[in-house]
DSSP file (Angstrom, degrees, kcal/mol; ACC not computed):
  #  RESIDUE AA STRUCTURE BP1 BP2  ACC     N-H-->O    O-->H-N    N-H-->O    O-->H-N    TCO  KAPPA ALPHA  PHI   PSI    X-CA   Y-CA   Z-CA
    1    1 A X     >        0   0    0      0, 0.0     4,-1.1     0, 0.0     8,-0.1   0.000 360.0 360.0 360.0 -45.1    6.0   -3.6   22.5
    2    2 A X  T  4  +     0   0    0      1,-0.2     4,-0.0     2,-0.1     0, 0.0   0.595 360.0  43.6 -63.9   1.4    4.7   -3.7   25.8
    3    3 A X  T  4 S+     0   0    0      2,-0.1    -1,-0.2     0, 0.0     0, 0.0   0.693 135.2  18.3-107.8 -53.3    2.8   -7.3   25.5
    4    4 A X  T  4 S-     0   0    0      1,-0.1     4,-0.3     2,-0.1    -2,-0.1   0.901 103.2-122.8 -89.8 -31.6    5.9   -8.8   23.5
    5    5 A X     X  -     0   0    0     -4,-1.1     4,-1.4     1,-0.2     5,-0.4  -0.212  35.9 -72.7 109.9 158.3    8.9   -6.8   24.0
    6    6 A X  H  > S+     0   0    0      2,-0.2     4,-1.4     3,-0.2    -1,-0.2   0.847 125.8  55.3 -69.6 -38.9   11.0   -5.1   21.6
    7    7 A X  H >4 S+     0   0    0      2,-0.2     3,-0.6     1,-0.2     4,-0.4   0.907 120.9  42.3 -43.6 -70.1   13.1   -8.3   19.9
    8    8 A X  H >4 S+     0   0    0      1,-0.3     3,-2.7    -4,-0.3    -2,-0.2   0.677 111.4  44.4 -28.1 -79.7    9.5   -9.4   19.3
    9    9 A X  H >< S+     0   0    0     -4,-1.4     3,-0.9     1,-0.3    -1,-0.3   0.668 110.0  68.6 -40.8 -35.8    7.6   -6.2   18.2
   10   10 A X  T << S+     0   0    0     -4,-1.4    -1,-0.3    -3,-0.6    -2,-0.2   0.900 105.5  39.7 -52.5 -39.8   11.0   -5.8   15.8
   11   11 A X  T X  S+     0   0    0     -3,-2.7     3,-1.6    -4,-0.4    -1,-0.2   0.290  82.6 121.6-111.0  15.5   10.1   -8.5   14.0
   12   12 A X  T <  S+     0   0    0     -3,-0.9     3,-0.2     1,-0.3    48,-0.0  -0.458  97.3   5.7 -58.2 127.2    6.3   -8.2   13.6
   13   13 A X  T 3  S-     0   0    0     -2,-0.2     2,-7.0     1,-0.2    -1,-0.3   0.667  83.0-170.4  82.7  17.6    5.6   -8.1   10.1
   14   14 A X    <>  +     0   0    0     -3,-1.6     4,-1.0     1,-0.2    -1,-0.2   0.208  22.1 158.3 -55.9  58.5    9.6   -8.8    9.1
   15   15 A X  H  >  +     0   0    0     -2,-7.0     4,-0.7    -3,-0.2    -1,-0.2   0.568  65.6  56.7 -76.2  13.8    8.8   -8.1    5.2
   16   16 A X  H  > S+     0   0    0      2,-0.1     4,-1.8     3,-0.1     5,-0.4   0.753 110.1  47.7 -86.2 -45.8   12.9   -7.3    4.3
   17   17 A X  H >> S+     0   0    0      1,-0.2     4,-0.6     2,-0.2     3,-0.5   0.781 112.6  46.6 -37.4 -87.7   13.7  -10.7    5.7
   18   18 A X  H >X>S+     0   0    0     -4,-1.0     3,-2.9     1,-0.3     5,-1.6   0.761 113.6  45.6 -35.2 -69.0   11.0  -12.5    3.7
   19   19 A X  H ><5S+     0   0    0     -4,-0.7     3,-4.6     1,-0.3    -1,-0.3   0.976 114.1  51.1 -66.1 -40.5   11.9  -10.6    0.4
   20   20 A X  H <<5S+     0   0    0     -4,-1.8    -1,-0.3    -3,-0.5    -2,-0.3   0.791 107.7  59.8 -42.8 -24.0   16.1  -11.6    1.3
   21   21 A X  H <<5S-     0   0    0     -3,-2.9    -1,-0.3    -4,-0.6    -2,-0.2   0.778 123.1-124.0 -82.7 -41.2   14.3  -14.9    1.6
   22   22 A X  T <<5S+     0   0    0     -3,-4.6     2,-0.4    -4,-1.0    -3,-0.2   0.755  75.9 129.4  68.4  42.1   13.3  -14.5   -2.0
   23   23 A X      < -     0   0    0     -5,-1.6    -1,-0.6    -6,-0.1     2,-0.3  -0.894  53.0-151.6-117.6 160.7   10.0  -14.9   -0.5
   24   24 A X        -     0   0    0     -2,-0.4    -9,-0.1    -3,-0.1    -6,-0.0  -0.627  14.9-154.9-135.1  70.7    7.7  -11.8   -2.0
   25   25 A X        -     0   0    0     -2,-0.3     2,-0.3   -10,-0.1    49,-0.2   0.298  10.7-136.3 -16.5 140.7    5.0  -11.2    0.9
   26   26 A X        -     0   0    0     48,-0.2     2,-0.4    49,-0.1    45,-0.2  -0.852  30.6-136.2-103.4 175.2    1.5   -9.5   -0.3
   27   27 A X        +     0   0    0     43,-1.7     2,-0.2    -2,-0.3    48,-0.1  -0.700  31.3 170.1-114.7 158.5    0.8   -6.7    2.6
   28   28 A X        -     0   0    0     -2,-0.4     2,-0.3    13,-0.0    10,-0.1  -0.804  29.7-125.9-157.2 139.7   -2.5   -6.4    3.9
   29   29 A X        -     0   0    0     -2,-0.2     2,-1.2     8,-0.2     3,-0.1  -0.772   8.1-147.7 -89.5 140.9   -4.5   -4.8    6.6
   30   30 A X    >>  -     0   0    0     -2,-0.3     4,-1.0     1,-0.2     3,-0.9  -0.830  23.5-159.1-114.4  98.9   -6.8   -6.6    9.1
   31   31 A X  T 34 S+     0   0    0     -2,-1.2     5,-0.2     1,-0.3    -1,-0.2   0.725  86.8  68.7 -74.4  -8.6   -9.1   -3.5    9.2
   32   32 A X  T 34 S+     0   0    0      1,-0.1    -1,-0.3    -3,-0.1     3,-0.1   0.982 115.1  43.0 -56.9 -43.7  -10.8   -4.5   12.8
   33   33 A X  T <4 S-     0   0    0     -3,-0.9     2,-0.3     1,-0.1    -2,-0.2   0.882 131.0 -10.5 -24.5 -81.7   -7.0   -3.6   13.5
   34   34 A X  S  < S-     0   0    0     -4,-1.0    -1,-0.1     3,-0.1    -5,-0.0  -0.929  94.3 -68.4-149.9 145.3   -5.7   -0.9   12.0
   35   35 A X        -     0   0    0     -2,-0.3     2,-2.6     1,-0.2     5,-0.1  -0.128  40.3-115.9 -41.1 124.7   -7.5    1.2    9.0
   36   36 A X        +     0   0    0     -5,-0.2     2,-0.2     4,-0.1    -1,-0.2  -0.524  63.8 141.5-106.7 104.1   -8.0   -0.1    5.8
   37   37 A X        -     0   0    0     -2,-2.6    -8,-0.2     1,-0.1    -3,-0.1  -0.268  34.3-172.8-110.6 168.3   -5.9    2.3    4.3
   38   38 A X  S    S+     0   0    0     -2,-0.2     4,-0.4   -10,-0.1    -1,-0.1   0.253  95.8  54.4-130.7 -15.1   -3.7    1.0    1.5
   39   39 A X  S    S+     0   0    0      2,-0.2     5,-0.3     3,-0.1    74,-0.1   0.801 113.0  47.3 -67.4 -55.2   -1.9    4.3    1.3
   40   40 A X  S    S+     0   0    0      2,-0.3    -1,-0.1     1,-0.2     3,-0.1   0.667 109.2  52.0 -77.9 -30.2   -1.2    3.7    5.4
   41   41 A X  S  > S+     0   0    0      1,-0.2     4,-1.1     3,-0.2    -1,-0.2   0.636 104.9  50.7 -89.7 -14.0   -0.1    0.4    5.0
   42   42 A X  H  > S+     0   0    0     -4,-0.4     4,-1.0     2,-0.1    -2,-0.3   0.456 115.1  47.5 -78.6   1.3    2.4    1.2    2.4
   43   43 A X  H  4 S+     0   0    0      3,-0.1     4,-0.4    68,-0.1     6,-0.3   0.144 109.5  53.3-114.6   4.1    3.7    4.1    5.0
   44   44 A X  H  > S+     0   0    0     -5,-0.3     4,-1.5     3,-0.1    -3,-0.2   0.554 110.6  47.9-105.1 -70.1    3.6    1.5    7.8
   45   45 A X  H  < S+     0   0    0     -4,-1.1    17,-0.8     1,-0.2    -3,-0.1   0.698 119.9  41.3   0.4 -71.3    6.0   -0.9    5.4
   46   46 A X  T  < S+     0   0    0     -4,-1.0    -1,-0.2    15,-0.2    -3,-0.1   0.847 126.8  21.2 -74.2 -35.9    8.1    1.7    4.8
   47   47 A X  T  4 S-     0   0    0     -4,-0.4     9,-0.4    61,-0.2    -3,-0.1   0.654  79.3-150.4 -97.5 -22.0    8.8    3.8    7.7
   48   48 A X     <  +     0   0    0     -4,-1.5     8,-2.5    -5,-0.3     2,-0.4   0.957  43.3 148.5  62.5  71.9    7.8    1.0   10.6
   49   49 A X  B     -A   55   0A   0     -6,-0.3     2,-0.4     6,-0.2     6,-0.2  -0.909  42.6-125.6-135.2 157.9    6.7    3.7   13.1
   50   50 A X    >   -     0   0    0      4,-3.7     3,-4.0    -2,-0.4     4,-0.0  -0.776  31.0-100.4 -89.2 129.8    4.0    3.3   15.7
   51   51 A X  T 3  S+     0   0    0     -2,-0.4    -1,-0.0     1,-0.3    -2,-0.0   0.558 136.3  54.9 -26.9 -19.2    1.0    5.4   16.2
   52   52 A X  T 3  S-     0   0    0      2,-0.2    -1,-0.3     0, 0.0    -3,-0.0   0.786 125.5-115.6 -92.2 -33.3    3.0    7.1   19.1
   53   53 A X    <   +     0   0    0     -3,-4.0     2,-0.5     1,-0.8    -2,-0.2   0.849  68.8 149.8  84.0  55.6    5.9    7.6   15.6
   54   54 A X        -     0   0    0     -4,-0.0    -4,-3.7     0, 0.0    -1,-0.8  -0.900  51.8-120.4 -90.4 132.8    8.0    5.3   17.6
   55   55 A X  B     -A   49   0A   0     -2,-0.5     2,-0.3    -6,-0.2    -6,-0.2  -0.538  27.3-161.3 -80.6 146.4   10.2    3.3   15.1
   56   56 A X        -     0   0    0     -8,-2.5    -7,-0.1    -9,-0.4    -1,-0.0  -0.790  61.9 -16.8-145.3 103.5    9.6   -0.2   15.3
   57   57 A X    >   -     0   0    0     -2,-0.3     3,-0.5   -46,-0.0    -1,-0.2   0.987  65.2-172.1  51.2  96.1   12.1   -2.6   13.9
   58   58 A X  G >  S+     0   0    0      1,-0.2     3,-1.4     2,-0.2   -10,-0.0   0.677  84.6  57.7 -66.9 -38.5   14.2   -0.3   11.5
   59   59 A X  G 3  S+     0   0    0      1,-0.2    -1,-0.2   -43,-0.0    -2,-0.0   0.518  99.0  63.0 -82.6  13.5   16.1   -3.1    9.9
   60   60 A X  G <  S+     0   0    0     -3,-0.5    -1,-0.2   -44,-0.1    -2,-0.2   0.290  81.7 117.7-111.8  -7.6   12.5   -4.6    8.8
   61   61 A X    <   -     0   0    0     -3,-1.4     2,-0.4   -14,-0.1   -15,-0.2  -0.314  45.6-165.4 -70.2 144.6   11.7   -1.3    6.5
   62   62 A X        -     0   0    0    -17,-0.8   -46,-0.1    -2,-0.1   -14,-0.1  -0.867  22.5 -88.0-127.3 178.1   11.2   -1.7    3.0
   63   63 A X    >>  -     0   0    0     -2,-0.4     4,-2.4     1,-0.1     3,-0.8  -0.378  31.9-119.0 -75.1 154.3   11.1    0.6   -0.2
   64   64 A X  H 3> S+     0   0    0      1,-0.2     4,-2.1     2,-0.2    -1,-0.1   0.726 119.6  49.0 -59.4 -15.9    8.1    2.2   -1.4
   65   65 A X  H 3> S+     0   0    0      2,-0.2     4,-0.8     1,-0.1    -1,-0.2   0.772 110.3  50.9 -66.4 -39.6    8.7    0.1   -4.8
   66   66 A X  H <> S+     0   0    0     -3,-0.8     4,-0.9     2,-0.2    -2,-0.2   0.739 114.4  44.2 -79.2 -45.0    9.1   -2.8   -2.7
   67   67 A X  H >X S+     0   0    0     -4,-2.4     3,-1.7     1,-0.2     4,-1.2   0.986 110.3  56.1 -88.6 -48.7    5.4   -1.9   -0.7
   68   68 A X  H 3< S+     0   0    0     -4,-2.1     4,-0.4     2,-0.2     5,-0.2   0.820 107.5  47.9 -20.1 -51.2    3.7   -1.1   -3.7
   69   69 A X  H 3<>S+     0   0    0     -4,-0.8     5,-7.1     1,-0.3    -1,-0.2   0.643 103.2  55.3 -83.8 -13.9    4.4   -4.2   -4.9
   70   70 A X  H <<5S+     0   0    0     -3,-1.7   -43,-1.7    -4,-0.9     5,-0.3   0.639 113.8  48.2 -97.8  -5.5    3.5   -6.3   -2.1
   71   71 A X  T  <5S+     0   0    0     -4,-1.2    -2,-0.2   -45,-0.2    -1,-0.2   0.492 125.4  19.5 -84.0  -5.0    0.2   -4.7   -2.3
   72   72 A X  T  >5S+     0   0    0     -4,-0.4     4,-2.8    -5,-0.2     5,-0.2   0.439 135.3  20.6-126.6 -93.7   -0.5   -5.0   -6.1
   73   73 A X  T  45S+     0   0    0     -5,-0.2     9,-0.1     2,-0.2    -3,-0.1   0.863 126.2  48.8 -46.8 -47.9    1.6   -7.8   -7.8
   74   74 A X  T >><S+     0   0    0     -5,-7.1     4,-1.9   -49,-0.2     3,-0.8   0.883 116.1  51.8 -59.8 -52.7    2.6  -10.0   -4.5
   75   75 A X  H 3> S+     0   0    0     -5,-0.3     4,-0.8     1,-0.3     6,-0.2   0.928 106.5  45.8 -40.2 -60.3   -1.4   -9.7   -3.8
   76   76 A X  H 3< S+     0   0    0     -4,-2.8     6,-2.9     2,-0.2     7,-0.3   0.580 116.4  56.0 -67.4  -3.9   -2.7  -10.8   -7.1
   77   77 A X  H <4 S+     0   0    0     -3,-0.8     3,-0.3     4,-0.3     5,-0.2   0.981 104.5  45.4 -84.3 -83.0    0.1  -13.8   -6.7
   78   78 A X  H  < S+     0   0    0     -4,-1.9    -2,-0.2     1,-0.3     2,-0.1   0.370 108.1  52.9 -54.0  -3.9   -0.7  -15.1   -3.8
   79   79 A X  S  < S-     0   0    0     -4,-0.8     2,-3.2    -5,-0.2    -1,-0.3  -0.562 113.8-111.1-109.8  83.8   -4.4  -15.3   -4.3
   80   80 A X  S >  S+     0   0    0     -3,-0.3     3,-0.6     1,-0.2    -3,-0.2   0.241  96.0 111.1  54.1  -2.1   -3.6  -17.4   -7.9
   81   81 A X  G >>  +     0   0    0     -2,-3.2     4,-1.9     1,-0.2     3,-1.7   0.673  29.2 107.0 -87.0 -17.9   -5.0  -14.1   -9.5
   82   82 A X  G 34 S+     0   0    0     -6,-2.9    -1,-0.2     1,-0.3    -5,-0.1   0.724  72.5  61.9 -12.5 -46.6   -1.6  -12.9  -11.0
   83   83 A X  G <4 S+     0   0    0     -3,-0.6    -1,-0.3    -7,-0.3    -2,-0.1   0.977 121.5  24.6 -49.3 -51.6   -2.9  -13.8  -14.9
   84   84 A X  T <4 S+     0   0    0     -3,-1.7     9,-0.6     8,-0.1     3,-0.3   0.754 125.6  21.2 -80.5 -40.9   -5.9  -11.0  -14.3
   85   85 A X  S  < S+     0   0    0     -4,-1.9     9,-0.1    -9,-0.2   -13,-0.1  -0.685  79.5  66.5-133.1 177.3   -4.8   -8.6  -11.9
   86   86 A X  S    S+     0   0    0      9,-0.3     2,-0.2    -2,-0.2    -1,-0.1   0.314  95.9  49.8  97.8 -11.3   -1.8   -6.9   -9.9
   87   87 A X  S    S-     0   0    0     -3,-0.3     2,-1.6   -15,-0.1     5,-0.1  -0.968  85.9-112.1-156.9 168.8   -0.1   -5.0  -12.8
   88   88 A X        +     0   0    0     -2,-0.2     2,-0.2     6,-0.1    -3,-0.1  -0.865  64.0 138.0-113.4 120.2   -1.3   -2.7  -15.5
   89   89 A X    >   -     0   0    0     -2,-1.6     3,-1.4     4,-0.0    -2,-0.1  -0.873  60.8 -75.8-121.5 166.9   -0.8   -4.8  -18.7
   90   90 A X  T 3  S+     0   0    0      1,-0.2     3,-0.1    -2,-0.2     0, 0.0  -0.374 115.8  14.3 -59.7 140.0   -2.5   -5.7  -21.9
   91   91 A X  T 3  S+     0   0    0      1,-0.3    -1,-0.2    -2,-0.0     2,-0.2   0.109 100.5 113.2  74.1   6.6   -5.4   -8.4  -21.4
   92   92 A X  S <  S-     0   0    0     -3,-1.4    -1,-0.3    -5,-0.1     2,-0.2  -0.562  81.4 -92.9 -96.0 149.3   -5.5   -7.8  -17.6
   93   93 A X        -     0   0    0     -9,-0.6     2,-1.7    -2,-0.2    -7,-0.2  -0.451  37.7-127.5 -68.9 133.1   -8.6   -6.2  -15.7
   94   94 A X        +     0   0    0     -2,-0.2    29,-2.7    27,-0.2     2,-0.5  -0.441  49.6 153.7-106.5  69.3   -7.9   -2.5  -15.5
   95   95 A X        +     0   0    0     -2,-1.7     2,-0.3    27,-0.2    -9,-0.3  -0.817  23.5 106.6 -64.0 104.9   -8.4   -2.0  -11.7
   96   96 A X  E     -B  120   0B   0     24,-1.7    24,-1.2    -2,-0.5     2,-0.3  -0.953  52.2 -99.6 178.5 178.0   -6.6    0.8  -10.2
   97   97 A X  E     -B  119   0B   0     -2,-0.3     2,-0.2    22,-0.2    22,-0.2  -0.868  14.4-136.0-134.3 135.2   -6.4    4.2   -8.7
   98   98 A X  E     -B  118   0B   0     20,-1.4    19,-1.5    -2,-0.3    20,-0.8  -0.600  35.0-150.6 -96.6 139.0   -5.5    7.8   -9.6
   99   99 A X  E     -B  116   0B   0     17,-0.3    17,-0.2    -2,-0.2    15,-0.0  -0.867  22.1-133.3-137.4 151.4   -3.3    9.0   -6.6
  100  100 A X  S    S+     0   0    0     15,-1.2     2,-0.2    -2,-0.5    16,-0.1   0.478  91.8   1.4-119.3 -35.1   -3.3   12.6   -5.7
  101  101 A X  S    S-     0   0    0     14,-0.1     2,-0.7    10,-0.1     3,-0.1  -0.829  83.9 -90.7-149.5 175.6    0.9   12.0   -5.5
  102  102 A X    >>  -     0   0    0     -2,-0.2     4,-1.6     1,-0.1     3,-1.4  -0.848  13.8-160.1-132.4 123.4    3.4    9.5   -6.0
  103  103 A X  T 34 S+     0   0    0     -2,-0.7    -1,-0.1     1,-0.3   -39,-0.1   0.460  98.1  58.1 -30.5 -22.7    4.7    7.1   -3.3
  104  104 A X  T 34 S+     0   0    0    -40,-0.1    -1,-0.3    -3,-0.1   -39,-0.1   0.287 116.2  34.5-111.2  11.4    7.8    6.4   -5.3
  105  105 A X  T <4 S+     0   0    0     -3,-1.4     2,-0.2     2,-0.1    -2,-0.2   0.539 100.0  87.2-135.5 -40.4    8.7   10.4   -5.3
  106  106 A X  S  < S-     0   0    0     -4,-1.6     5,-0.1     1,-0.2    -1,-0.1  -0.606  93.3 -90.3 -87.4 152.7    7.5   11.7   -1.8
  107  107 A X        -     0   0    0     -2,-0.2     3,-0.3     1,-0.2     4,-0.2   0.142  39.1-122.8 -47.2 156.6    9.3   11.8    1.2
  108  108 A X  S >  S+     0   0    0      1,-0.2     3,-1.0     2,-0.2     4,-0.3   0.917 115.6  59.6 -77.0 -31.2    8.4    8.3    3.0
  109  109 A X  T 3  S+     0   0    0      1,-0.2     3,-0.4     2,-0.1    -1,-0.2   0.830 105.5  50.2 -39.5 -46.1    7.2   10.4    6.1
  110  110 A X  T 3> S+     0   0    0     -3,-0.3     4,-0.5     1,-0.1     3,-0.3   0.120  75.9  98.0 -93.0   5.8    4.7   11.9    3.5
  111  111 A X  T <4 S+     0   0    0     -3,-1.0    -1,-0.1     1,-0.2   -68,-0.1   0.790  85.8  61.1 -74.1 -35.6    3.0    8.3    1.7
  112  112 A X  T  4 S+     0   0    0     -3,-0.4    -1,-0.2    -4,-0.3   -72,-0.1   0.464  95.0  56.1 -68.4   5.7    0.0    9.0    4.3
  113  113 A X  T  4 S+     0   0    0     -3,-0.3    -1,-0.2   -74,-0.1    -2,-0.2   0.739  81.3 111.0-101.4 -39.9   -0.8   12.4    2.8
  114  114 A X     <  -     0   0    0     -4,-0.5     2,-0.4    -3,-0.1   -75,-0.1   0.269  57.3-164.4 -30.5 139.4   -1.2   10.6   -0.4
  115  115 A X        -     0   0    0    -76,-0.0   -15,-1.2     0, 0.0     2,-0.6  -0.991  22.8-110.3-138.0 153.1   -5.1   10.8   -1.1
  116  116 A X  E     -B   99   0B   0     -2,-0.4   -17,-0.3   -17,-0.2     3,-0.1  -0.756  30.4-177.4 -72.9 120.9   -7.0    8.8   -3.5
  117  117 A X  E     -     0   0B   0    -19,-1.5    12,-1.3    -2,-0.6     2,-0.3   0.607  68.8  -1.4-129.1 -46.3   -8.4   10.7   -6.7
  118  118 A X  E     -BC  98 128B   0    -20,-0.8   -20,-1.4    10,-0.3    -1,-0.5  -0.947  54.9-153.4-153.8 156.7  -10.2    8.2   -8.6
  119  119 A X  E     -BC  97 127B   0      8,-2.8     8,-2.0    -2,-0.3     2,-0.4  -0.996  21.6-165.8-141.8 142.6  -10.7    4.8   -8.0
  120  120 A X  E     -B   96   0B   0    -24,-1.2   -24,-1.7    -2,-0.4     2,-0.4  -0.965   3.1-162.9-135.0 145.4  -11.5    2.5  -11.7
  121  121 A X  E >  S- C   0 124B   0      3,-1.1     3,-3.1    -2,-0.4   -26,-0.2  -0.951  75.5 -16.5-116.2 131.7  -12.9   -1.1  -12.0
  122  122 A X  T 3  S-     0   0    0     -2,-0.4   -27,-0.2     1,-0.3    -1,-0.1   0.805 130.2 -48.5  35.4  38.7  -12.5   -2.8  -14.9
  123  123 A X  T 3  S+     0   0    0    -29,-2.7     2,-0.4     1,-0.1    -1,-0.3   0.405 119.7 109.7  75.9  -4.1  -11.7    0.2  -17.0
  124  124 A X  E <  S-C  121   0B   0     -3,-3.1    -3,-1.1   -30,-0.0     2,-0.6  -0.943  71.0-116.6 -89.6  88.4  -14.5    1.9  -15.5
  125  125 A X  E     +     0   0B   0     -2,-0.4    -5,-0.2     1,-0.2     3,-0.1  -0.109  39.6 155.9 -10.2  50.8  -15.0    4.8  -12.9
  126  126 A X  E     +     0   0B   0     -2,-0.6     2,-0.3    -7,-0.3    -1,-0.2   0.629  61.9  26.1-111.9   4.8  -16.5    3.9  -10.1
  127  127 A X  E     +C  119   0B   0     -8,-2.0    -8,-2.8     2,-0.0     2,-0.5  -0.917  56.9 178.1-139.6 131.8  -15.3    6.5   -7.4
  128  128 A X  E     -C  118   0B   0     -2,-0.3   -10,-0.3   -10,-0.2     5,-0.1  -0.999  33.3-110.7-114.9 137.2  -14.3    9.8   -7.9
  129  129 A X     >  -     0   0    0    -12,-1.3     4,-1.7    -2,-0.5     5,-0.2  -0.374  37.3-123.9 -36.6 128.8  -13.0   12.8   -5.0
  130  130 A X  H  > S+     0   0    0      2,-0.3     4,-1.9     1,-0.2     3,-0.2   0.821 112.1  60.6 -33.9 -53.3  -15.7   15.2   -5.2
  131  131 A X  H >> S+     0   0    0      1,-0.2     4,-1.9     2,-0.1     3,-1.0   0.994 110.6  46.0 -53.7 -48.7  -13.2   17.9   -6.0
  132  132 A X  H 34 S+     0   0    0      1,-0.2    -2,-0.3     2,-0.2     4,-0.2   0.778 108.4  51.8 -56.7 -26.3  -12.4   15.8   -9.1
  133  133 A X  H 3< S+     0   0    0     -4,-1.7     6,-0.4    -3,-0.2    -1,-0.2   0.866 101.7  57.8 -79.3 -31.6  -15.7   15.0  -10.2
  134  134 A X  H <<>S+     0   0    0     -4,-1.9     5,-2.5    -3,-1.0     4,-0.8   0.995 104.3  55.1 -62.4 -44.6  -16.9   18.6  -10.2
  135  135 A X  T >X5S+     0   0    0     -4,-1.9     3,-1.9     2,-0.2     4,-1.2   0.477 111.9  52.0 -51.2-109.5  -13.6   19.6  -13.1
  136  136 A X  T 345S+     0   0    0      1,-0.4     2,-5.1    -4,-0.2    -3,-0.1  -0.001 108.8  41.8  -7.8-125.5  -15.1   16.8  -15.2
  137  137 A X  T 345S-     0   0    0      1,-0.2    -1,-0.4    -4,-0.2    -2,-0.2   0.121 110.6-122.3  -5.8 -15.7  -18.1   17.8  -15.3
  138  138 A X  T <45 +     0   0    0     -2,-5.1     2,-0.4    -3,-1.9    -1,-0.2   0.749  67.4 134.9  42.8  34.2  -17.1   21.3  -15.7
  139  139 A X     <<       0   0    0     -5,-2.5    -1,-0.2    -4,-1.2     0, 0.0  -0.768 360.0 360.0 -77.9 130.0  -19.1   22.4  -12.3
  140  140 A X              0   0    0     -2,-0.4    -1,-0.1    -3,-0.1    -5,-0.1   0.163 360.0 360.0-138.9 360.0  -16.9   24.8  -10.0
């Protein structure tokens, strides 16, 4: 806010306009930026708060169904990938992640506590949490 000014800074990122637009945004992070979180940029979507937790452009929030989606479906869209990726259906590559909680259930304050559990490629494992890997395995 202090380099543009608040109108400005309100409207950084405006993804409820855009979808009122009937335009469907993907979300992304520019990780020299800000963290490349995907968990953190769905809690930045919704709640529009600043590192300080100053809100920043309120009327610009969207729902966690609504951030999900610009991270998953809207993504796979805009890069032409939509046929293959971006929802979990029959004949599509079964890329996705086991979430420690659900975004569409926890408080919107609370979508950055979310942790990642497993992460699958093509129907395949290829990261698990350590805690998680040991239960498989039946290590404690």
């Amino acid at each position: 806010m202090k380099n543009r000014g608040a109108a400005q800074a309100a409207f950084i990122s405006p993804m409820k306009s855009a979808r009122t637009l009937g335009i469907r945004p993907a979300n992304h992070t520019d990780f020299n930026v800000a963290p490349l979180d995907q968990l953190f940029t769905i809690h930045t979507a919704v709640n529009r708060t600043s590192r300080s937790g100053q809100v920043i452009g309120p009327d610009e929030r969207i729902t966690p169904l609504e951030a999900l989606e610009a991270i998953t479906i809207d993504g796979a869209r805009m890069y032409g990938e939509e046929a293959t990726k971006g929802s979990i259906e029959p004949g599509k590559l079964a890329d996705l992640v086991v979430l420690s909680g659900n975004p569409l259930a926890v408080p919107p304050g609370e979508i950055d506590r979310i942790g990642v559990v497993e992460t699958i490629k093509e129907g395949t494992t290829v990261w698990r949490h350590p805690s998680e890997t040991s239960r498989a395995t039946g290590d404690r």
